[in-house]
KETORBA-230395 format. One line per field, with one value per residue (C-alpha): residue in three letters; chain; x, y, z. Coordinates in steps of 0.5 Angstrom, whole numbers, padded with zeros to 4 digits. Each point is the difference from the previous one (the first is absolute). Example, Ala and Ser with C-alpha at 12.3 -4.5 7.8 and 13.67 -1.06 7.14 Angstrom:
residues 2
residu (Ala,Ser)
chaine (A,A)
u (0025,0002)
v (-0009,0007)
w (0016,-0002)
END
This chain:
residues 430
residu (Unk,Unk,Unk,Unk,Unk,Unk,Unk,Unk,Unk,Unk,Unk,Unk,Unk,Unk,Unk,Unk,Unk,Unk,Unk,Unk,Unk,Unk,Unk,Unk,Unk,Unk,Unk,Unk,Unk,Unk,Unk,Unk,Unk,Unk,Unk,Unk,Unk,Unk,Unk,Unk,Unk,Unk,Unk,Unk,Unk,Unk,Unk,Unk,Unk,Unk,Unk,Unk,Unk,Unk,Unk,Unk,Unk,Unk,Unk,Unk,Unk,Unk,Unk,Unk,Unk,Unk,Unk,Unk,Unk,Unk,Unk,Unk,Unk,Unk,Unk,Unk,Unk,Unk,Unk,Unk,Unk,Unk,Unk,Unk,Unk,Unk,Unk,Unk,Unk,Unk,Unk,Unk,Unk,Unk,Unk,Unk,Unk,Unk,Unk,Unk,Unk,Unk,Unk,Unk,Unk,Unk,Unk,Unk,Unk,Unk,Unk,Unk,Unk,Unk,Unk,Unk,Unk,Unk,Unk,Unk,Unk,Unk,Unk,Unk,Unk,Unk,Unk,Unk,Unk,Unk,Unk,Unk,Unk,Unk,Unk,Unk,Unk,Unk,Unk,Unk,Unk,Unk,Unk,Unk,Unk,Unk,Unk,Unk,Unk,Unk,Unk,Unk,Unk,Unk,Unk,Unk,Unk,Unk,Unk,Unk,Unk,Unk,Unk,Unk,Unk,Unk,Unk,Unk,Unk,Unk,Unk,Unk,Unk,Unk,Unk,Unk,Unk,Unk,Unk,Unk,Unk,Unk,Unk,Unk,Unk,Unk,Unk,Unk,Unk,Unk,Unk,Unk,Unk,Unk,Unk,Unk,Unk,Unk,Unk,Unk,Unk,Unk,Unk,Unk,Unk,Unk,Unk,Unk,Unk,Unk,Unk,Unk,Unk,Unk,Unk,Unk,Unk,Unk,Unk,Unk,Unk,Unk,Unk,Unk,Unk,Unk,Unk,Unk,Unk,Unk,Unk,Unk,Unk,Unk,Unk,Unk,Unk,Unk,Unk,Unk,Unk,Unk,Unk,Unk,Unk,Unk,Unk,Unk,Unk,Unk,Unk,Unk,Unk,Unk,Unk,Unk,Unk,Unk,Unk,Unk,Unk,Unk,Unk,Unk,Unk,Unk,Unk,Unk,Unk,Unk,Unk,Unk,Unk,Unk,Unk,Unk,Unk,Unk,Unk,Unk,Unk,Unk,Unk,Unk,Unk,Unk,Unk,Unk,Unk,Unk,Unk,Unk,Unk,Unk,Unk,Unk,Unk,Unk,Unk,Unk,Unk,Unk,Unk,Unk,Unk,Unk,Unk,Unk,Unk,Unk,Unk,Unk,Unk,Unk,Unk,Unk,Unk,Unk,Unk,Unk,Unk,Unk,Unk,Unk,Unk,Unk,Unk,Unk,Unk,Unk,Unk,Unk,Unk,Unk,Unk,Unk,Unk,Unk,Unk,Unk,Unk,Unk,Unk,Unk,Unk,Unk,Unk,Unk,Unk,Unk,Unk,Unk,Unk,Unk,Unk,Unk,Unk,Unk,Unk,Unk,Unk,Unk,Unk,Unk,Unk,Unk,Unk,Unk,Unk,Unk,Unk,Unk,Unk,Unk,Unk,Unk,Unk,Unk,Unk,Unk,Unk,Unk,Unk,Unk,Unk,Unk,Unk,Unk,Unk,Unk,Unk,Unk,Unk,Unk,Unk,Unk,Unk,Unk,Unk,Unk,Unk,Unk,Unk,Unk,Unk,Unk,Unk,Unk,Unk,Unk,Unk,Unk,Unk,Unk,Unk,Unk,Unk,Unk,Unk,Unk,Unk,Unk,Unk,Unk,Unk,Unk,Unk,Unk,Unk,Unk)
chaine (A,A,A,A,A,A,A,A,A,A,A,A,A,A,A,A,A,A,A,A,A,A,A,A,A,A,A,A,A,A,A,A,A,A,A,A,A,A,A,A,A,A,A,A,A,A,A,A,A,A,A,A,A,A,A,A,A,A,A,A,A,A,A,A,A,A,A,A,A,A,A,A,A,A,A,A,A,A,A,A,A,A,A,A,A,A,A,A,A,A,A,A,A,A,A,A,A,A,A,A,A,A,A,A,A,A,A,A,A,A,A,A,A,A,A,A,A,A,A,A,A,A,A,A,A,A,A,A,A,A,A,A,A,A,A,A,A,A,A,A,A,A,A,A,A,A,A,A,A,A,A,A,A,A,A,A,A,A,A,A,A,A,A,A,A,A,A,A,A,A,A,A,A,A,A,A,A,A,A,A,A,A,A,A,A,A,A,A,A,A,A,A,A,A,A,A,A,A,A,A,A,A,A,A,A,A,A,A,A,A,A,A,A,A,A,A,A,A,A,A,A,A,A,A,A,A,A,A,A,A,A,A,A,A,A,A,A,A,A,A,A,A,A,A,A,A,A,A,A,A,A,A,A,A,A,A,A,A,A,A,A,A,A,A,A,A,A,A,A,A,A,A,A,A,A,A,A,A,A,A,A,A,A,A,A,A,A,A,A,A,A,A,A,A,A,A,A,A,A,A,A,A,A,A,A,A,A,A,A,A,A,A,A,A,A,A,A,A,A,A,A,A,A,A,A,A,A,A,A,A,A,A,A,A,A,A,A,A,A,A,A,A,A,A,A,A,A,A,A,A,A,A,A,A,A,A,A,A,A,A,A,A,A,A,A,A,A,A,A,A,A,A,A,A,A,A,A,A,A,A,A,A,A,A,A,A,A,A,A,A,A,A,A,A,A,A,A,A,A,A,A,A,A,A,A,A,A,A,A,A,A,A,A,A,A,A,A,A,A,A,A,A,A,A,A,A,A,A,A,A)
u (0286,0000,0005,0003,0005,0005,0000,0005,0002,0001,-0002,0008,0001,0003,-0006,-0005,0004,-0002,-0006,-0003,0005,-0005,-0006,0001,0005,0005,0006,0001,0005,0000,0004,0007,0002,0007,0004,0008,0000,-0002,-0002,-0004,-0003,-0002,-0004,-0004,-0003,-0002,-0004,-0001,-0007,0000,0007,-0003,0000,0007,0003,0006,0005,0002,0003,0003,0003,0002,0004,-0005,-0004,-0008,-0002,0004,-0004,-0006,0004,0002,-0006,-0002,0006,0004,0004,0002,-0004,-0009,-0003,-0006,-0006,-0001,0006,0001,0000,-0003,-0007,-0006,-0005,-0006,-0001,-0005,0003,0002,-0003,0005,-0002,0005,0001,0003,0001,0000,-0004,0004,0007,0002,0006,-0002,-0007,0005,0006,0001,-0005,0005,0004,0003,0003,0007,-0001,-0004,-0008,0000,0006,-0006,-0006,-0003,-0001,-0007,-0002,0005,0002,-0001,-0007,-0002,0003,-0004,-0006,0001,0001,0008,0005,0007,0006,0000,0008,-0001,0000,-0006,-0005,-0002,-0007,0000,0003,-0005,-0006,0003,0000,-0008,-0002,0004,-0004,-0006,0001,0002,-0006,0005,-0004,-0006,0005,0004,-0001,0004,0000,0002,0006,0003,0002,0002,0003,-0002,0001,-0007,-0003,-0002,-0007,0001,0000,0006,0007,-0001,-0003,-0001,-0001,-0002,-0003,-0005,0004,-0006,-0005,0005,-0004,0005,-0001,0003,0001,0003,0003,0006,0004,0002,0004,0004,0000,0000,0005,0006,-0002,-0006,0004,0003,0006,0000,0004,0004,0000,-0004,-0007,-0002,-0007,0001,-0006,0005,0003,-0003,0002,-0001,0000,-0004,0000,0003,-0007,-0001,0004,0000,0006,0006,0006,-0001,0005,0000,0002,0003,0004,-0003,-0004,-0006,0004,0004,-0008,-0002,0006,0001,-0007,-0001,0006,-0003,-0007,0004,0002,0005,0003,0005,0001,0002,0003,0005,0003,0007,0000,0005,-0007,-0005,0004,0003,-0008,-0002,0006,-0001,-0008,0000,-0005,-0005,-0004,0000,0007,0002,-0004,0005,0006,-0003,-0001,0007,0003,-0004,0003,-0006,-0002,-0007,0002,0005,0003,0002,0004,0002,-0006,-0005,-0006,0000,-0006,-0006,-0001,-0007,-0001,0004,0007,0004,0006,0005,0006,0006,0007,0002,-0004,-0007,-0004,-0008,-0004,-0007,-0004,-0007,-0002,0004,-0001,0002,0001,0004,-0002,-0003,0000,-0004,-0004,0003,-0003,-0006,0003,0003,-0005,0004,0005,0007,0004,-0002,0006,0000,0005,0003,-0001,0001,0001,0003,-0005,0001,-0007,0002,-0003,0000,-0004,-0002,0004,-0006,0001,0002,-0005,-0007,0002,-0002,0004,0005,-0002,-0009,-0002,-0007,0004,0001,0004,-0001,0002,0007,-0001,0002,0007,0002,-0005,0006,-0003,-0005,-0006,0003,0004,-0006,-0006,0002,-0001,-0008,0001,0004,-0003,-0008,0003,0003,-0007,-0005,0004,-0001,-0007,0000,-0002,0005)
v (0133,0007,0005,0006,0004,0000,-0004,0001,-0007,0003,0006,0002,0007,-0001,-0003,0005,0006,-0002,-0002,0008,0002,-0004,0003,0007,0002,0003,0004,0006,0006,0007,0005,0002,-0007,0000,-0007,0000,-0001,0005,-0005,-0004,0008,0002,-0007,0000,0008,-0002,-0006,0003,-0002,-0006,-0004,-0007,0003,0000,-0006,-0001,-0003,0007,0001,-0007,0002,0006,-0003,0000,-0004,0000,-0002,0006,0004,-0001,-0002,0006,0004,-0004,0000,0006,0000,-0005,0002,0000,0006,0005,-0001,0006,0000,-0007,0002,-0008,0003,-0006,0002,-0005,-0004,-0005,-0007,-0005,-0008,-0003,-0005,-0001,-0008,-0001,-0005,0005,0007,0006,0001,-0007,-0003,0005,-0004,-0006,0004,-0001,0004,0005,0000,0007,0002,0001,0007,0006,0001,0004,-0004,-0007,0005,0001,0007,0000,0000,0003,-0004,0006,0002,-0008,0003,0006,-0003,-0006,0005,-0004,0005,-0003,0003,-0002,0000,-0006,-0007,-0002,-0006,-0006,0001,0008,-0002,-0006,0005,0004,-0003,-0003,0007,0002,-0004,0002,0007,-0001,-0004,-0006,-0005,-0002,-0003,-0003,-0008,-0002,-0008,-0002,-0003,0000,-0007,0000,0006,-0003,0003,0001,-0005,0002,-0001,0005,0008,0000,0000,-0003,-0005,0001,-0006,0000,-0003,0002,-0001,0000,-0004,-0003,0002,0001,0006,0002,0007,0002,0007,0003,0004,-0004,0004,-0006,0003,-0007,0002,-0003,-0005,-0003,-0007,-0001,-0004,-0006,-0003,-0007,-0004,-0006,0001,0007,-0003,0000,0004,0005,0003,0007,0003,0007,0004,0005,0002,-0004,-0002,-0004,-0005,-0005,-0001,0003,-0003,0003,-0002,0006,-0003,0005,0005,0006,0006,-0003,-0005,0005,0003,-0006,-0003,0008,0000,-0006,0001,0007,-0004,-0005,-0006,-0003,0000,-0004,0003,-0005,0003,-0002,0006,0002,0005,0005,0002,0000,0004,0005,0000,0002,0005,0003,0001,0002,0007,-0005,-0001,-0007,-0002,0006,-0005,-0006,0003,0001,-0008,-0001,0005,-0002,-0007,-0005,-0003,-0003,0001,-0006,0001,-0005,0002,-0004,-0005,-0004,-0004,-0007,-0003,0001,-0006,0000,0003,0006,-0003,0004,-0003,0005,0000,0005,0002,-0003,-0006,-0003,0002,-0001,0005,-0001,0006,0001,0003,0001,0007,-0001,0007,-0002,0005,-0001,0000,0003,-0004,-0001,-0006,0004,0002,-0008,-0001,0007,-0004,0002,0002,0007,0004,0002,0005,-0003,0005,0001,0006,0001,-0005,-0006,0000,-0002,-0002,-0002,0007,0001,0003,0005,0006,0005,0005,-0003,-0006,-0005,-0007,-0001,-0007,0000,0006,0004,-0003,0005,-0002,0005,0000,-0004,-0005,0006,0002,0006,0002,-0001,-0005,0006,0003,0008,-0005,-0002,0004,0004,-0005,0000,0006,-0003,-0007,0004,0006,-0006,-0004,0007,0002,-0007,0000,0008,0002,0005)
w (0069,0004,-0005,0003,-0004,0006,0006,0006,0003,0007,0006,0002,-0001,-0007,-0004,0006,-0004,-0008,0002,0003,-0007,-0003,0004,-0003,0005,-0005,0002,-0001,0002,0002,0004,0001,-0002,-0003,-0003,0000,-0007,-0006,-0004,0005,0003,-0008,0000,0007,-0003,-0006,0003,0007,-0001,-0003,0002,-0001,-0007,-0001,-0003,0005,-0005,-0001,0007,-0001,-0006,0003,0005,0006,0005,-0003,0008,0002,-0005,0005,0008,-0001,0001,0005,0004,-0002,0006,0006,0005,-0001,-0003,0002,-0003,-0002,-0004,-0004,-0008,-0002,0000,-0003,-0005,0000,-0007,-0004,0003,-0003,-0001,0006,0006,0006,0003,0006,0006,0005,-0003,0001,0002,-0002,0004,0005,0003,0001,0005,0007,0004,0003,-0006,-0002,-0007,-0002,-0002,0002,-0001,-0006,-0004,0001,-0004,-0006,-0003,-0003,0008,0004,0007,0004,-0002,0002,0007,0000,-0002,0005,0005,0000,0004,-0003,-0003,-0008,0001,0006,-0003,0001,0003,-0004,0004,-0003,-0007,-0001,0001,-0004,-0006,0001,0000,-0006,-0004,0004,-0002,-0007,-0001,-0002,0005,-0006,-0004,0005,0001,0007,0002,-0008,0000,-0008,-0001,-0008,-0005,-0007,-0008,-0002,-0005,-0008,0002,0005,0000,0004,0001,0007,0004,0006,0005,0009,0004,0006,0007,0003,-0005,-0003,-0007,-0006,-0005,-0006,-0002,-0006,-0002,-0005,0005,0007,0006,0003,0008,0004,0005,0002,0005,-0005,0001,0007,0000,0002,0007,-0003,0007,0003,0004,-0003,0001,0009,0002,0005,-0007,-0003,-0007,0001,0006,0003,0007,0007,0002,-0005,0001,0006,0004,0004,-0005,-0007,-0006,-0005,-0007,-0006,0000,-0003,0002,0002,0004,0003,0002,0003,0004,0004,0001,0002,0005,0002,0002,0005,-0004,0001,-0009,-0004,-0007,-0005,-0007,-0005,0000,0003,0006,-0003,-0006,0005,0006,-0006,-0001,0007,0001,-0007,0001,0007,-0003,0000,0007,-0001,-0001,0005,0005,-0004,0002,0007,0001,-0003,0006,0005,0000,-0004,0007,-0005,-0006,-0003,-0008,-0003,-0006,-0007,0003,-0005,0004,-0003,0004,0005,0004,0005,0006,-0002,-0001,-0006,-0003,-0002,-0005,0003,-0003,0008,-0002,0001,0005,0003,0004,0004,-0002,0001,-0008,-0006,-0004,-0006,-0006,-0005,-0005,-0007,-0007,-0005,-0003,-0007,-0002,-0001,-0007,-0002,-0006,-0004,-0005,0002,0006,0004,0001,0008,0003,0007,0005,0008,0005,0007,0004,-0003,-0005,-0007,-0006,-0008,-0002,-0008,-0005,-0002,-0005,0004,-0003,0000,0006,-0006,0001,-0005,-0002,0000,-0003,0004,0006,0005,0006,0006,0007,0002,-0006,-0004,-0002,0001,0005,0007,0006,0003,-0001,-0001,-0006,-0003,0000,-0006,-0004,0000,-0004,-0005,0000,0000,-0005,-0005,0000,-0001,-0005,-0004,0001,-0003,0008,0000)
END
């Protein structure tokens, strides 16, 4: 069985973070750099040099966010700050023995998207520091503003060449879904087992490591559709972009985000479009008129105004049946209905998939969590001064499946520091 003292379960952006740490990028600090609190500033100069050093539960037990120790020095103020004057430096270091798994490589989440899609905040808040976005730009000869939300086509790119650049890539295995969790047995030198599968080979492996970083991402487990006839050949599970679906009339089914995305953009591509969600319409508009910042929910309220002469919403709807040929029955607040639609997207979002964990005796401590665009999960109750869960020791959750973290990327790449730095010190690398 191949043995590593780390292994990251996942390629998103919070388990890409503990691996370049891991790699021997470790923060440090120097410059004109000031925290609000005394305590916290007499700190970060005693270990300037070595931050991953410092045993964060002594900010927690002063009061203080440990996560912030470290978000703060990335992103000082609201707004991208030159490259020239960032106070967060990296010294390069022996690595440690870590090995990456993933389904999609680099990026995680952001490989399965839509095509066209963009982020919800600006291109420096969607970066992780040991390798700046905005060096990616200049390097790529990209001319974009780090203040501008940015593209899915840039951002996936970025995060491939993250691990290029930091020499990340070695220790990558992509195509390998991660299929089980396990405490290791007497007989192996261990404490986790760690079963996948090839998803192109179907060949199953199993690895076994002493510290596991849990970042599967929060849509491992896509969410199921309970109605009738799911297996009809006009319905998709996941939506990329207008030319790949056939046909004029397109029910969109979901309500969230990924939803929202594909029903606008769908419309603006010439398709007559009938958007289906249980929600009622006062959340969803108070949505659109709350986020008209974003570009796309501008282009929302736009539709709305304009009279929706393609765009049909159906409001407190559940789909309870797909017949062939296209006919869609459709449960409303007015009664039953049916549509003749030509294909069905349905994005319902996912799950992490917590399953992977169910051979651990006891129940796992989880923390509800949604922000303002409908996303919402069961996120880990972890020590908020290392990201180790609460319930399995040497269980790192990073990512969204972590409390703590918020629902964003600017949320939960600081966290790599605490994860990376609470293991390295374990292992006497610090």
């Amino acid at each position: 069985m191949e043995n590593h003292s780390v292994i990251i379960a996942g390629g998103g952006p919070g388990g890409l973070g503990v691996a370049a740490t891991l790699e021997g990028w470790h923060p440090r600090f120097e410059g004109d750099y000031e925290f609000p609190s005394d305590d916290v500033q007499a700190l970060a100069r005693e270990h300037e040099q070595n931050p991953l050093a410092l045993d964060q539960h002594v900010l927690l037990e002063q009061g203080h966010r440990p996560i912030e120790f470290f978000r703060m020095r990335h992103h000082p103020i609201q707004d991208a700050v030159p490259l020239d004057e960032w106070t967060l430096k990296f010294t390069k270091r022996n690595r440690a023995d870590w090995l990456m798994l993933t389904t999609d490589g680099p990026g995680g989440l952001w490989n399965s998207v839509p095509r066209e899609q963009m982020t919800l905040g600006p291109a420096h808040w969607m970066e992780l520091s040991h390798y700046p976005i905005g060096k990616f730009y200049e390097q790529t000869g990209r001319n974009r503003d780090l203040n501008a939300l940015v593209h899915r086509e840039d951002l996936v790119p970025y995060y491939q060449a993250y691990a290029e650049e930091l020499g990340l890539t070695p220790h990558i295995r992509s195509g390998i879904k991660v299929t089980s969790i396990k405490p290791a047995d007497d007989d192996v030198a261990a404490r986790f087992v760690v079963e996948t599968v090839d998803q192109e080979t179907g060949s199953e492996t199993s690895y076994s490591c002493d510290h596991l970083v849990f970042g599967v991402g929060p849509r491992s487990v896509l969410r199921k559709l309970t109605a009738r006839g799911t297996d009809q050949d006009y319905i998709s599970f996941a939506y990329t972009h207008p030319d790949d679906y056939p046909g004029e009339r397109i029910l969109v089914i979901g309500g969230g985000r990924s939803a929202d995305w594909a029903a606008q953009e769908l419309h603006d591509a010439g398709r007559m479009v009938v958007y289906a969600m249980r929600q009622h319409p006062e959340g969803h508009l108070k949505l659109i008129n709350d986020s008209r910042y974003l570009p796309y929910y501008r282009r929302w309220a736009e539709i709305l105004a304009g009279g929706q002469e393609r765009m049909g919403l159906l409001y407190g709807a559940n789909v309870t049946a797909f017949e062939p040929d296209g006919v869609t029955a459709i449960s409303t607040s007015e009664g039953p209905i049916q549509l003749q639609v030509d294909h069905v997207v349905v994005e319902i979002g996912g799950d992490p998939d917590y399953e992977l964990l169910k051979s651990f005796d006891g129940n796992l401590t989880f923390h509800a969590k949604h922000d303002n665009f409908r996303f919402q999960l069961n996120q880990l109750v972890v020590d908020q001064a290392t990201f180790e869960s609460v319930d399995i020791p040497g269980l790192y959750p990073t990512g969204y499946t972590a409390q703590g973290t918020g629902l964003s990327v600017i949320g939960f790449h600081a966290a790599c520091f605490l994860i990376a730095g609470d293991i390295l010190r374990k292992l006497g690398a610090v």
